[in-house]
N, CA, C and O atoms as a Tinker XYZ file with bonds, in Angstrom:
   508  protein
     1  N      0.821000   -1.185000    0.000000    73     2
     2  CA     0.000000    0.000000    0.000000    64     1     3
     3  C      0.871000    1.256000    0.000000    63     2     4     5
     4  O      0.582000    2.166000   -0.777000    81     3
     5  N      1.752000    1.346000    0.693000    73     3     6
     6  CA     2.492000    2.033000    1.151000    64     5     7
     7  C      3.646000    2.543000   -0.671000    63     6     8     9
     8  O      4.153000    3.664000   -0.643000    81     7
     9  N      3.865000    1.790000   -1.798000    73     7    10
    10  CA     4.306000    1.735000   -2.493000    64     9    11
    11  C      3.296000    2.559000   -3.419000    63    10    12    13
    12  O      3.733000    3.566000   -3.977000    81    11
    13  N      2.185000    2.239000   -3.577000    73    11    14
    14  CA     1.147000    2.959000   -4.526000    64    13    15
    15  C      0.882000    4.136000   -3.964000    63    14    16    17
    16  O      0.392000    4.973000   -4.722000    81    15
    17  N      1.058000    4.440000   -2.881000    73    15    18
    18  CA     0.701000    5.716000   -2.365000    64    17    19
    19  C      1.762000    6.654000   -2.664000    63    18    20    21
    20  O      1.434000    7.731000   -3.162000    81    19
    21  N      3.038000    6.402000   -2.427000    73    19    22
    22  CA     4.530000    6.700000   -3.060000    64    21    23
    23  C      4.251000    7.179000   -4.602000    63    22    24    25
    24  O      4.514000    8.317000   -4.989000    81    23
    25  N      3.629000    6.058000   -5.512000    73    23    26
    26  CA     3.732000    6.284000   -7.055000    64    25    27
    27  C      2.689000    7.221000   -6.768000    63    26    28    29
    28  O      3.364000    8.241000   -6.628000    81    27
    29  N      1.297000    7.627000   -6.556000    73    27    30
    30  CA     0.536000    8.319000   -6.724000    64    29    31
    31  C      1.027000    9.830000   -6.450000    63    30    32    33
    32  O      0.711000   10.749000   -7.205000    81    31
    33  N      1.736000    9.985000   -5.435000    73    31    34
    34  CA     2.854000   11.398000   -5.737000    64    33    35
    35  C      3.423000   11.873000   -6.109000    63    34    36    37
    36  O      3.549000   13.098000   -6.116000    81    35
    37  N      4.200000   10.821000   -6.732000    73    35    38
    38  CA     5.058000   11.239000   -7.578000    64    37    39
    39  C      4.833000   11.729000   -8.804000    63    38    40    41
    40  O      5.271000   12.726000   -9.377000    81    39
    41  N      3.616000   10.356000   -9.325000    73    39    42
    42  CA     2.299000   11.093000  -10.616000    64    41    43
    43  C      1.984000   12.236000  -10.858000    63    42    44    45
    44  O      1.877000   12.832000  -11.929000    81    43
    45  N      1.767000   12.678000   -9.386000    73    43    46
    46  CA     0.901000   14.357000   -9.445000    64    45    47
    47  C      2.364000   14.845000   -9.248000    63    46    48    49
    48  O      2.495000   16.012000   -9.617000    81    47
    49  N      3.281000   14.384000   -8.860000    73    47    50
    50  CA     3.958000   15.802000   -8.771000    64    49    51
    51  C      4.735000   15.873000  -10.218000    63    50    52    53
    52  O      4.778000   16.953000  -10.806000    81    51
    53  N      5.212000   14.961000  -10.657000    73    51    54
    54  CA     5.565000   14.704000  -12.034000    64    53    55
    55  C      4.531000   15.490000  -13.345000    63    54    56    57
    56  O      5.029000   16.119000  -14.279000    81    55
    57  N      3.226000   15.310000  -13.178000    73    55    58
    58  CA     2.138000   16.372000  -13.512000    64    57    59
    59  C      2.609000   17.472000  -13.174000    63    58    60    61
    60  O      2.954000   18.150000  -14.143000    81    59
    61  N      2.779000   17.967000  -12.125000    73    59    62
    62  CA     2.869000   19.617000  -11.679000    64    61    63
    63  C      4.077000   19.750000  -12.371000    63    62    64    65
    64  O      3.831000   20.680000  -13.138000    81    63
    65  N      5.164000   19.418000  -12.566000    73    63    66
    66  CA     6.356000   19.485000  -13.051000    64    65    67
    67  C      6.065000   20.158000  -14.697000    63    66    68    69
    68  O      6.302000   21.256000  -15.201000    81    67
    69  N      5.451000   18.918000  -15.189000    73    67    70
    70  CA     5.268000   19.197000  -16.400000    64    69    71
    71  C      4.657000   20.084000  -16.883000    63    70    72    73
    72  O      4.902000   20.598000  -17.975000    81    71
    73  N      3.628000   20.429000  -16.000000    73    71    74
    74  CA     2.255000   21.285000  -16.436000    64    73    75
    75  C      2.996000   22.751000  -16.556000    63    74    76    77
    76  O      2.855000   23.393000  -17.597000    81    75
    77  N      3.810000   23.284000  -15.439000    73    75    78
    78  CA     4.507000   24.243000  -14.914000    64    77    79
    79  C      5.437000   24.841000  -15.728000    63    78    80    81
    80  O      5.672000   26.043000  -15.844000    81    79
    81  N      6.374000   23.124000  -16.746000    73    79    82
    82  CA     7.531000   23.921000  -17.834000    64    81    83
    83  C      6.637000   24.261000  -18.791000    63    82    84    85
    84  O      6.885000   25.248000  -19.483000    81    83
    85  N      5.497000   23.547000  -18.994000    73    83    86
    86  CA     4.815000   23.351000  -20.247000    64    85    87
    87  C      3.439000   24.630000  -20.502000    63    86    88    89
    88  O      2.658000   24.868000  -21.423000    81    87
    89  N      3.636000   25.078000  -19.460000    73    87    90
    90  CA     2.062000   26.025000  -19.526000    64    89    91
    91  C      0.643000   25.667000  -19.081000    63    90    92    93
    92  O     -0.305000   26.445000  -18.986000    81    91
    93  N      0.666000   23.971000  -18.751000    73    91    94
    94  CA    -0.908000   23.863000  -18.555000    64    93    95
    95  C     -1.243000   23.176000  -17.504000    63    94    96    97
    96  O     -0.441000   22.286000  -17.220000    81    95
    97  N     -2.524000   23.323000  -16.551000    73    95    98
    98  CA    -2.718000   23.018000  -15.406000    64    97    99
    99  C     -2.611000   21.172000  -14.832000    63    98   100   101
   100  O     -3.461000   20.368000  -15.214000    81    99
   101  N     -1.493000   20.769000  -13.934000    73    99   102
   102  CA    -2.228000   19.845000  -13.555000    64   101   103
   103  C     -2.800000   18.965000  -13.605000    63   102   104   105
   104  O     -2.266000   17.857000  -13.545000    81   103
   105  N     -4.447000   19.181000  -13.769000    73   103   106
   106  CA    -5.376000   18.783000  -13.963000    64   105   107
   107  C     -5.408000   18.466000  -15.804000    63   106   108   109
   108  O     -5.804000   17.440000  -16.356000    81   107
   109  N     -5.007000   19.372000  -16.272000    73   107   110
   110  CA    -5.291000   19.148000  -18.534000    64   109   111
   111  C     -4.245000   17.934000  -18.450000    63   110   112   113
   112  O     -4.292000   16.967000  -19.210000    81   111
   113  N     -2.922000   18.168000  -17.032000    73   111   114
   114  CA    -1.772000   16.987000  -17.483000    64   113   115
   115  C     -2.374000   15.873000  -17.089000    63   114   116   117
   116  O     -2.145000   14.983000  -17.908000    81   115
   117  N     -3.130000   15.465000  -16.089000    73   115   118
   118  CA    -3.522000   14.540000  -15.294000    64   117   119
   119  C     -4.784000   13.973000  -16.726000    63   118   120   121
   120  O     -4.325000   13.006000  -17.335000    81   119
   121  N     -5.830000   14.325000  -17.122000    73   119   122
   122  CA    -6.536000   13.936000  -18.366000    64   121   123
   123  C     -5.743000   13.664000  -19.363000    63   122   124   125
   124  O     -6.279000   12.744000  -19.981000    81   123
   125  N     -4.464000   14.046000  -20.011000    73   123   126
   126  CA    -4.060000   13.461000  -21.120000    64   125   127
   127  C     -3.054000   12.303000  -20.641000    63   126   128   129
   128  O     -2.755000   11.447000  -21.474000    81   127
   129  N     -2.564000   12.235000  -19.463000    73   127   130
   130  CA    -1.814000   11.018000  -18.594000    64   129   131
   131  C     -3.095000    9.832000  -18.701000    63   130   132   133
   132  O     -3.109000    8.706000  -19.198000    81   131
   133  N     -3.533000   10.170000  -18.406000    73   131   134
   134  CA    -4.995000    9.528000  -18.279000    64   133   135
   135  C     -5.296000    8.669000  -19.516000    63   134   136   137
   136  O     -5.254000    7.443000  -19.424000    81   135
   137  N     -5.599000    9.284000  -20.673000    73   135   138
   138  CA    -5.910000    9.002000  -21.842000    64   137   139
   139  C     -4.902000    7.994000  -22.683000    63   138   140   141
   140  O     -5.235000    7.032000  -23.375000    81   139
   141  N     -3.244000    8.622000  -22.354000    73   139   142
   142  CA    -2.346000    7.975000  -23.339000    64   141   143
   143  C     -1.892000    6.809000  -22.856000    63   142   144   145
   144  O     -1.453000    5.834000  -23.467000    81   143
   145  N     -2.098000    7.072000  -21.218000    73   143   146
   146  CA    -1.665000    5.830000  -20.516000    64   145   147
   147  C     -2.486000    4.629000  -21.046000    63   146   148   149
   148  O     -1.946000    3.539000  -21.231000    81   147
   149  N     -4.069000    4.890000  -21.336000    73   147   150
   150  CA    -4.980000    3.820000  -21.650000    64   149   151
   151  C     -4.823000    3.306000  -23.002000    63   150   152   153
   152  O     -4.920000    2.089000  -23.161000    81   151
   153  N     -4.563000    4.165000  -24.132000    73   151   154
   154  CA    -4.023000    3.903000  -24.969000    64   153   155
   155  C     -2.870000    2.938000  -25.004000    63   154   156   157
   156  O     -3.164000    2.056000  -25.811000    81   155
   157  N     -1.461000    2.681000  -24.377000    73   155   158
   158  CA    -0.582000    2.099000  -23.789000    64   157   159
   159  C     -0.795000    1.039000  -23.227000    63   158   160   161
   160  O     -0.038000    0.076000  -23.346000    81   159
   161  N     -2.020000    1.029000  -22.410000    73   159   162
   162  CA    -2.295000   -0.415000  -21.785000    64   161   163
   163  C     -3.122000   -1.053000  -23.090000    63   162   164   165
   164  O     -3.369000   -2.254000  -22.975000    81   163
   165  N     -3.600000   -0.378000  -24.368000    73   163   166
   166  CA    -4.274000   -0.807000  -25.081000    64   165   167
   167  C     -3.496000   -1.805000  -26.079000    63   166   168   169
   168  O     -3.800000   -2.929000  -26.479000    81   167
   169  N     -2.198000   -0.847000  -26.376000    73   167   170
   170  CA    -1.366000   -1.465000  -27.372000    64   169   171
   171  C     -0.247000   -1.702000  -27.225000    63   170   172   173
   172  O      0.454000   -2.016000  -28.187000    81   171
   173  N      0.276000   -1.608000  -25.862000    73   171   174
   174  CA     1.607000   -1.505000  -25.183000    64   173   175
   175  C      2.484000   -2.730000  -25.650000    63   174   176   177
   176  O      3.691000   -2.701000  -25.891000    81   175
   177  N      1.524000   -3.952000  -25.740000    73   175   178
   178  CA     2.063000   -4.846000  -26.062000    64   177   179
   179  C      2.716000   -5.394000  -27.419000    63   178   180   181
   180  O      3.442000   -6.358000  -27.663000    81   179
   181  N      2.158000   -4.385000  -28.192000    73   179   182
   182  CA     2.514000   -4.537000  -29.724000    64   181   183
   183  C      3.881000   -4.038000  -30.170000    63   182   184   185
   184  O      4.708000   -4.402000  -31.006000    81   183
   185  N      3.776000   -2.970000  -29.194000    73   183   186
   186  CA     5.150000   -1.685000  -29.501000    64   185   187
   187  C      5.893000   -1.739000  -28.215000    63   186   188   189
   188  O      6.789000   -0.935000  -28.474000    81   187
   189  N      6.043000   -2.002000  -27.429000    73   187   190
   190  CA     7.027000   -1.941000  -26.177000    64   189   191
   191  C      6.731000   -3.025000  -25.523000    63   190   192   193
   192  O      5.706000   -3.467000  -25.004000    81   191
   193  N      8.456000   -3.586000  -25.704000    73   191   194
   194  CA     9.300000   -4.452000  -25.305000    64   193   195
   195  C      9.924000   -4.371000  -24.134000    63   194   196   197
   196  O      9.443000   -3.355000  -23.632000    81   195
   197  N     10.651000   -4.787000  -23.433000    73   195   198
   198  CA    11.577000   -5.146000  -22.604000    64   197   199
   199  C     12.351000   -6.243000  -22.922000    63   198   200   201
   200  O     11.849000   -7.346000  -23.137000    81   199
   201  N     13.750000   -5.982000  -22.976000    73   199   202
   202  CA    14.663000   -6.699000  -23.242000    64   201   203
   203  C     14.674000   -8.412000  -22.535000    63   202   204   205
   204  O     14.711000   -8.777000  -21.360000    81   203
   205  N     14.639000   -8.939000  -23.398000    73   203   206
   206  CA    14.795000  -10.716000  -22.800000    64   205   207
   207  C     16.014000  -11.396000  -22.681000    63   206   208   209
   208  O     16.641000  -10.963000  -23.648000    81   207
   209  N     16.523000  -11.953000  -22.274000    73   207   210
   210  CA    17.652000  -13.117000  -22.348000    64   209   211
   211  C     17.606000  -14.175000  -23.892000    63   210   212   213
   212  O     16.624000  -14.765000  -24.343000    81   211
   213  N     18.429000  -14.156000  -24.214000    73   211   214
   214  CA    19.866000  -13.622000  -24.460000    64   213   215
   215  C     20.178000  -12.265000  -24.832000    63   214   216   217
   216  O     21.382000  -12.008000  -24.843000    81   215
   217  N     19.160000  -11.066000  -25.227000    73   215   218
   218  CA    19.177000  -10.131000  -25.644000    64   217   219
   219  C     19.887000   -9.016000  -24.078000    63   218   220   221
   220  O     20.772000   -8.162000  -24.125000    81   219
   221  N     19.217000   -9.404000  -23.076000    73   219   222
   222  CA    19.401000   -8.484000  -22.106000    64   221   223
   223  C     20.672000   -7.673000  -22.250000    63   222   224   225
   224  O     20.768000   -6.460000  -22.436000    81   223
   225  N     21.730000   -8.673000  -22.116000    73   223   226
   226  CA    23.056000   -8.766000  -21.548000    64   225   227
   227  C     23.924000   -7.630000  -22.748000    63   226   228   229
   228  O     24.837000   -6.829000  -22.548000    81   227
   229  N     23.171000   -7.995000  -24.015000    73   227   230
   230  CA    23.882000   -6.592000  -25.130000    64   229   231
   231  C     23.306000   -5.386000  -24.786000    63   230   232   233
   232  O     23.901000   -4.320000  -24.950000    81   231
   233  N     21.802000   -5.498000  -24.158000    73   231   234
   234  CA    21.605000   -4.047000  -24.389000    64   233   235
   235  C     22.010000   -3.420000  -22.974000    63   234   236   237
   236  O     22.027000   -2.194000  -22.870000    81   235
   237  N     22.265000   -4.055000  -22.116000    73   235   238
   238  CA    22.817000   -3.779000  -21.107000    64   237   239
   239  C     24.294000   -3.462000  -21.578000    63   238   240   241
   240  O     24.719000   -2.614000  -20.794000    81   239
   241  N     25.160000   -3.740000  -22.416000    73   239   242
   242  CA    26.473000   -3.254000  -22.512000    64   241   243
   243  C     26.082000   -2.164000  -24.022000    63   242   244   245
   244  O     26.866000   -1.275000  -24.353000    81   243
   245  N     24.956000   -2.399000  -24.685000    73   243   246
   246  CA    25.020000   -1.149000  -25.634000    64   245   247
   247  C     24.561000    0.236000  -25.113000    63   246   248   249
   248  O     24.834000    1.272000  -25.718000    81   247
   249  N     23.639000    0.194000  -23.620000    73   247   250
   250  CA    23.170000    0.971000  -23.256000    64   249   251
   251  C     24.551000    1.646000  -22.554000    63   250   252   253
   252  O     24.850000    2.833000  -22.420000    81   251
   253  N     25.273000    0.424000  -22.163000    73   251   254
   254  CA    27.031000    1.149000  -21.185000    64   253   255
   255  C     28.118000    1.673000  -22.065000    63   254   256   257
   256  O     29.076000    2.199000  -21.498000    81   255
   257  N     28.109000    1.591000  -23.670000    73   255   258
   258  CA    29.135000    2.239000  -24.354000    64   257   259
   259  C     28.846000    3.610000  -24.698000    63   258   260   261
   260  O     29.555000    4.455000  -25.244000    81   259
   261  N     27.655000    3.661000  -24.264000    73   259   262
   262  CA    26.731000    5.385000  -24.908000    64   261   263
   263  C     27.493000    5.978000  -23.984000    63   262   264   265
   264  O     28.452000    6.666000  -24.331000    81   263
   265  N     27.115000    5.762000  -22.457000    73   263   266
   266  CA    27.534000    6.544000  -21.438000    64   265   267
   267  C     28.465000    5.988000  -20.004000    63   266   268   269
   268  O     28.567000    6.587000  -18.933000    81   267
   269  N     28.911000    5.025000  -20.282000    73   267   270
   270  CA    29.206000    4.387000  -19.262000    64   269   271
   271  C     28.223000    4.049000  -17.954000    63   270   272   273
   272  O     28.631000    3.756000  -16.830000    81   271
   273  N     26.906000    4.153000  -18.350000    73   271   274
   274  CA    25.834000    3.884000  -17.371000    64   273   275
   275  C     25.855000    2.648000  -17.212000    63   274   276   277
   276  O     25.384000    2.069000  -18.191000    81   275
   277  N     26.342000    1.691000  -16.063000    73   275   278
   278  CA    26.117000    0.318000  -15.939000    64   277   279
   279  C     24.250000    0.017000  -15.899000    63   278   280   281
   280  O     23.437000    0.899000  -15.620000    81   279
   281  N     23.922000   -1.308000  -16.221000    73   279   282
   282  CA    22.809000   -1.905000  -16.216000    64   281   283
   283  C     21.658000   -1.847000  -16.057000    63   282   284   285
   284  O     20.913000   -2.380000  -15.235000    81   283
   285  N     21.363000   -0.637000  -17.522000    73   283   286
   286  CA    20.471000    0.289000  -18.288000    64   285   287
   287  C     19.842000   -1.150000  -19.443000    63   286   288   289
   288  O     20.470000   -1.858000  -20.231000    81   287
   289  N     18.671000   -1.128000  -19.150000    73   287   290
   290  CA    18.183000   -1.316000  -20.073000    64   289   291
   291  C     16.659000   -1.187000  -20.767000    63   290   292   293
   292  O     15.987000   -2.004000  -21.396000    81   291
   293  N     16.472000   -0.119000  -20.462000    73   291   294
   294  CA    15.984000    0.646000  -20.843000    64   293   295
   295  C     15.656000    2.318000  -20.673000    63   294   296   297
   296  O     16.292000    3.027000  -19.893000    81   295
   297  N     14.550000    2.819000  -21.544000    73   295   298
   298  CA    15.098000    4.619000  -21.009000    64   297   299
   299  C     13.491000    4.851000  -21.153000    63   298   300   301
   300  O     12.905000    4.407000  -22.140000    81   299
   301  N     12.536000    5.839000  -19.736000    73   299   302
   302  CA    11.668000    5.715000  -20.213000    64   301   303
   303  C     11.122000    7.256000  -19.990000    63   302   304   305
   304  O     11.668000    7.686000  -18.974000    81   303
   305  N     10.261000    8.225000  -20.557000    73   303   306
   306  CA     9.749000    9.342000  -21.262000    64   305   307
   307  C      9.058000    9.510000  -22.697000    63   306   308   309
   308  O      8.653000   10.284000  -23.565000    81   307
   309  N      9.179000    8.609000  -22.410000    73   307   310
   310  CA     9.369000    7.776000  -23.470000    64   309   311
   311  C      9.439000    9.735000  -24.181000    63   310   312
   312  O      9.628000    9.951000  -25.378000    81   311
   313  N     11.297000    7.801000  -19.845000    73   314
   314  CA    12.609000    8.444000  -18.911000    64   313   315
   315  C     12.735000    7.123000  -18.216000    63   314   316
   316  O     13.594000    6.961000  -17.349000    81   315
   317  N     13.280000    4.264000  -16.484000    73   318
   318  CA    14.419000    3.677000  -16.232000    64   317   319
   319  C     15.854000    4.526000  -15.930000    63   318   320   321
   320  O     16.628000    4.132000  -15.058000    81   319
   321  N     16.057000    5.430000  -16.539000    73   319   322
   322  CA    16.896000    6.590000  -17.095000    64   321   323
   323  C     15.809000    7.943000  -17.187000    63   322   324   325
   324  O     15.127000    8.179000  -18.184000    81   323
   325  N     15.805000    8.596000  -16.192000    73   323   326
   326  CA    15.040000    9.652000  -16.089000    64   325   327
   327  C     15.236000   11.071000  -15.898000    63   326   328   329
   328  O     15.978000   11.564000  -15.049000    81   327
   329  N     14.494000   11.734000  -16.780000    73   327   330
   330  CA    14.801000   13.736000  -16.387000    64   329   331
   331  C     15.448000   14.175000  -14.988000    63   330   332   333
   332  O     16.093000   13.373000  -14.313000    81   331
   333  N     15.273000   15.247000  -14.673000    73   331   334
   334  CA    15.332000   15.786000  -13.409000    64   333   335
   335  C     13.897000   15.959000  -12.871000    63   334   336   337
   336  O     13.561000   15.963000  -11.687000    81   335
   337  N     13.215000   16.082000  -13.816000    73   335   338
   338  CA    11.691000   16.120000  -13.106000    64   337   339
   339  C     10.465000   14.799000  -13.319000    63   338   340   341
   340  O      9.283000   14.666000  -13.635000    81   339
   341  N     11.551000   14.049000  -12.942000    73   339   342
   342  CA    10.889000   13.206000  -11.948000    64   341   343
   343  C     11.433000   12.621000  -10.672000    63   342   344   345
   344  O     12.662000   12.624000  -10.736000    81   343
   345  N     10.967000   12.092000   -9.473000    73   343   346
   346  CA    11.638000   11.693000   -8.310000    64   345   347
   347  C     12.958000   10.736000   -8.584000    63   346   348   349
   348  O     13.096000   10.358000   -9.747000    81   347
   349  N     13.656000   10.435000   -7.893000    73   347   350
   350  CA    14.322000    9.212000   -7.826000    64   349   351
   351  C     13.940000    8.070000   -7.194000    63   350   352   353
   352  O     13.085000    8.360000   -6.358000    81   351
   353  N     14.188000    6.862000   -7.207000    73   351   354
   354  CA    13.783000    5.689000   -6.735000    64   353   355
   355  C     14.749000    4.746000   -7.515000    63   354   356   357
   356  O     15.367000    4.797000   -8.578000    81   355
   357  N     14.611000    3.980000   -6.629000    73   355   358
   358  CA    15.427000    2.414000   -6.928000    64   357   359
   359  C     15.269000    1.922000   -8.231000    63   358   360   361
   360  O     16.100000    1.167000   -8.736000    81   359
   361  N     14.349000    2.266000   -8.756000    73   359   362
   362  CA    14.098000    1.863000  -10.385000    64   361   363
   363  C     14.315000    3.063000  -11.176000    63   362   364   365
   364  O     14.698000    2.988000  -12.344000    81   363
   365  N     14.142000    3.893000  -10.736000    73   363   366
   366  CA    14.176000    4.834000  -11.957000    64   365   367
   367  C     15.351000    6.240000  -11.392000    63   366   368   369
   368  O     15.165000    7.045000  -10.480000    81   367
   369  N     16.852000    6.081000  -12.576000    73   367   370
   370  CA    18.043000    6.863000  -12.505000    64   369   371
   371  C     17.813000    8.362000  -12.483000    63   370   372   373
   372  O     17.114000    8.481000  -13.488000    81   371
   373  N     17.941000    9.493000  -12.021000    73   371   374
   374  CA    17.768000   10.811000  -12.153000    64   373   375
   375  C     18.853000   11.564000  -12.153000    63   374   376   377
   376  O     19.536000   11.023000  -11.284000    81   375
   377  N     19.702000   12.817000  -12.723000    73   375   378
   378  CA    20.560000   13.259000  -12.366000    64   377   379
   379  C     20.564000   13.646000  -10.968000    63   378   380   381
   380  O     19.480000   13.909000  -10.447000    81   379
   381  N     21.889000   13.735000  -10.124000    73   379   382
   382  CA    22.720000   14.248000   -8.887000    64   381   383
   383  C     21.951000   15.679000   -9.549000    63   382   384   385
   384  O     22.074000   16.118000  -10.693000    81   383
   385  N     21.175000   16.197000   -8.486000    73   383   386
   386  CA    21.263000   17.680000   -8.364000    64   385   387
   387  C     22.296000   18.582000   -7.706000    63   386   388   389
   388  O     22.074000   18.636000   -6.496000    81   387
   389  N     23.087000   19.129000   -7.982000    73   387   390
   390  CA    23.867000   19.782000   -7.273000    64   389   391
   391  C     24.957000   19.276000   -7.258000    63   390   392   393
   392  O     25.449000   19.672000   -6.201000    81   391
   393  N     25.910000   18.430000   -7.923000    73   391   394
   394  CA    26.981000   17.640000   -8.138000    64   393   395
   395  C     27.836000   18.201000   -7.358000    63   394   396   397
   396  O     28.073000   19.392000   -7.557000    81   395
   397  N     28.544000   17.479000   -6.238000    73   395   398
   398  CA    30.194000   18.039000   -5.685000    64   397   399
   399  C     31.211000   17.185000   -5.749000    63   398   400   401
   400  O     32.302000   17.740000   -5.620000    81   399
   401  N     31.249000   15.879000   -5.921000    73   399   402
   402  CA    31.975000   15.304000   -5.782000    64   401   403
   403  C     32.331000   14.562000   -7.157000    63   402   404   405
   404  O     31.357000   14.293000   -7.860000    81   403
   405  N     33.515000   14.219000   -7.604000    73   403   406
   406  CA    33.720000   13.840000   -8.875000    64   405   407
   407  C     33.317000   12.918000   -8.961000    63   406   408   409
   408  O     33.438000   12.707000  -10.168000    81   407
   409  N     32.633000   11.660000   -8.339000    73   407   410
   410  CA    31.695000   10.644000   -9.120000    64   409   411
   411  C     30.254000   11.505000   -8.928000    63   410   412   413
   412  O     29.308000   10.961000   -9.498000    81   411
   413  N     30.032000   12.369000   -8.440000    73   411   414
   414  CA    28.732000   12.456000   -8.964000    64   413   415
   415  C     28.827000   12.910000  -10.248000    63   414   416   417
   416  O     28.280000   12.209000  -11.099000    81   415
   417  N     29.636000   14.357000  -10.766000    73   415   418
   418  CA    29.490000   14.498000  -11.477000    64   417   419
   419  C     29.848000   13.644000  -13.291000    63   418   420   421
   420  O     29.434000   13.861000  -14.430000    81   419
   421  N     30.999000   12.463000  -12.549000    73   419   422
   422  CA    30.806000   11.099000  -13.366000    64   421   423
   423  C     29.922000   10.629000  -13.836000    63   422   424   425
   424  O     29.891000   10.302000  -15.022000    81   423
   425  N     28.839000   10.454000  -12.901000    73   423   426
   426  CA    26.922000    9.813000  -12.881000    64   425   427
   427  C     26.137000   10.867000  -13.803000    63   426   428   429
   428  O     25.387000   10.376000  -14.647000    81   427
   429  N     26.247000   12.479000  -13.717000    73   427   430
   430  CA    25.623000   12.640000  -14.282000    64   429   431
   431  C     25.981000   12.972000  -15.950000    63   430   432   433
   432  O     25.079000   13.125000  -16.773000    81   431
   433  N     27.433000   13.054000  -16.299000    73   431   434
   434  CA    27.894000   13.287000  -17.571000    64   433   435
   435  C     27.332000   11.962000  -17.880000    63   434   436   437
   436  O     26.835000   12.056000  -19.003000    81   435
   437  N     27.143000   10.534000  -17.323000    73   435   438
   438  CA    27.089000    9.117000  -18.261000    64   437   439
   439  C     25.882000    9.296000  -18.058000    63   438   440   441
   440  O     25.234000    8.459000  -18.687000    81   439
   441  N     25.036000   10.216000  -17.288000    73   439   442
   442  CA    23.424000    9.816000  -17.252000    64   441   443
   443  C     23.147000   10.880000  -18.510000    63   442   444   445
   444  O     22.285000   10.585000  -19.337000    81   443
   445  N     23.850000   12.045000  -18.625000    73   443   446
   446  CA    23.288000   12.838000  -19.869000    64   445   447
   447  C     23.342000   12.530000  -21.296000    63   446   448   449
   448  O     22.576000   12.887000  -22.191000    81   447
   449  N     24.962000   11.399000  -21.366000    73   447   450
   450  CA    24.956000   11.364000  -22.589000    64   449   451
   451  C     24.166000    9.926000  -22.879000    63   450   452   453
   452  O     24.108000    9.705000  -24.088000    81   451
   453  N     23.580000    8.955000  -22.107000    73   451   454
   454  CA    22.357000    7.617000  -22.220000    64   453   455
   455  C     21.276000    8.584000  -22.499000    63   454   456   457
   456  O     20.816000    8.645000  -23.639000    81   455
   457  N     20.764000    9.462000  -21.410000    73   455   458
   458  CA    19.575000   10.043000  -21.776000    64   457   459
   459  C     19.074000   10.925000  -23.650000    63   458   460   461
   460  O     18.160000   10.910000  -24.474000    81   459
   461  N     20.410000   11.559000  -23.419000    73   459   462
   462  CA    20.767000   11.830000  -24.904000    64   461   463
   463  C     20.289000   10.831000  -26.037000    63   462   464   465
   464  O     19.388000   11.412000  -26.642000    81   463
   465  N     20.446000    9.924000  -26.433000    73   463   466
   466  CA    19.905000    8.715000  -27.302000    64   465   467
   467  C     18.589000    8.759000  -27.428000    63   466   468   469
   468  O     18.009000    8.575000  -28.498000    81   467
   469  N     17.903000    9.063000  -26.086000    73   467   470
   470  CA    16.329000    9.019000  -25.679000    64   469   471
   471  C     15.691000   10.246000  -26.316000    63   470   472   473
   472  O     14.539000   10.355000  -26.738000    81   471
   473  N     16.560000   11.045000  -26.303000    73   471   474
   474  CA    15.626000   12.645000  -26.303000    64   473   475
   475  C     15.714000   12.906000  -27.789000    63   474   476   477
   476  O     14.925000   13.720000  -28.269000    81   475
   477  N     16.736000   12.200000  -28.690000    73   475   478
   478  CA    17.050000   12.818000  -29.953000    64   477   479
   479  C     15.884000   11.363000  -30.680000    63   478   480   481
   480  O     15.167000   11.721000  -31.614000    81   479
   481  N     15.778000   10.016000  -30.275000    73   479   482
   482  CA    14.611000    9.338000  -30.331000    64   481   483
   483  C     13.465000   10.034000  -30.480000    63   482   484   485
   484  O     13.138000   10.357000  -31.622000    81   483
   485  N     12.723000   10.361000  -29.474000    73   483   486
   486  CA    12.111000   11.440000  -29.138000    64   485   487
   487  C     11.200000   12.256000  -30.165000    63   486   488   489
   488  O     10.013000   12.093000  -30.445000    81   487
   489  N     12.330000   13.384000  -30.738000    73   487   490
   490  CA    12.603000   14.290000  -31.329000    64   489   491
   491  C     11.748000   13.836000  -32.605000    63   490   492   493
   492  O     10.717000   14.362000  -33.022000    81   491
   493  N     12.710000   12.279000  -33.330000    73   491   494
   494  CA    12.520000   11.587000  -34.732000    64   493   495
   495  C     11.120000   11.131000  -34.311000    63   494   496   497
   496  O     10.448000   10.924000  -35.322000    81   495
   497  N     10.689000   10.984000  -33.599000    73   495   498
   498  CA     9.051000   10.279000  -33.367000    64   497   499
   499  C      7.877000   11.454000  -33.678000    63   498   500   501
   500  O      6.831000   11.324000  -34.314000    81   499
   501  N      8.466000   12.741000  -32.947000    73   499   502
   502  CA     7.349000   13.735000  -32.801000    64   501   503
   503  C      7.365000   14.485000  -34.422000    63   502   504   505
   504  O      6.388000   15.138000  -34.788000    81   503
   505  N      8.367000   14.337000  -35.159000    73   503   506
   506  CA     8.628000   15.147000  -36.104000    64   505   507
   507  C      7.771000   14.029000  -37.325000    63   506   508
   508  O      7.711000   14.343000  -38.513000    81   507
């Protein structure tokens, strides 16, 4: 219980995040989350994968030559590998805010240039 209550905050605050860079309330983010997500559970299965065995183990080292990010395999925002605006958690990577120490800022040069792959993806989808 205690886990869904966790994701349900993060939802809305991940909403507020977005709504905030993006111009629109909240609530317009929370209805089209709503909508695409169902869409996704509609066809999710047709178009998104997760890596299997024997496959894992390459994309786990193709995902580590991009950026030196160990045992990435996948990126989802479609953010596993995630923005700054969303939380962190055990599953899902976020940049070090505020970097001081030279492995952080290690973590986040290999988290920018993995995420990088994702965003220029992205880009070729919306265009």
């Amino acid at each position: 219980m205690r886990e869904s209550g966790m994701f349900s905050f993060e939802m809305k605050y991940m909403q507020i995040v977005n709504g905030d860079t993006l111009g629109y309330s909240q609530a317009s983010v929370s209805i089209v989350v709503k909508e695409v997500s169902g869409l996704l559970a509609k066809c999710g299965k047709k178009w998104i994968r997760f890596p299997k065995a024997p496959n894992l183990q390459d994309t786990k080292e193709q995902f580590y030559l991009i950026g030196e990010f160990p045992g990435v395999i996948g990126a989802i925002d479609c953010h596993l590998i995630g923005d700054s605006g969303y939380p962190r958690s055990k599953c899902l990577y976020t940049p070090k805010l505020n970097p001081s120490i030279a492995v952080e800022n290690k973590y986040n040069k290999s988290h920018i240039k993995t995420r990088n792959v994702i965003e220029r993806v992205n880009e070729v989808l919306k265009s």
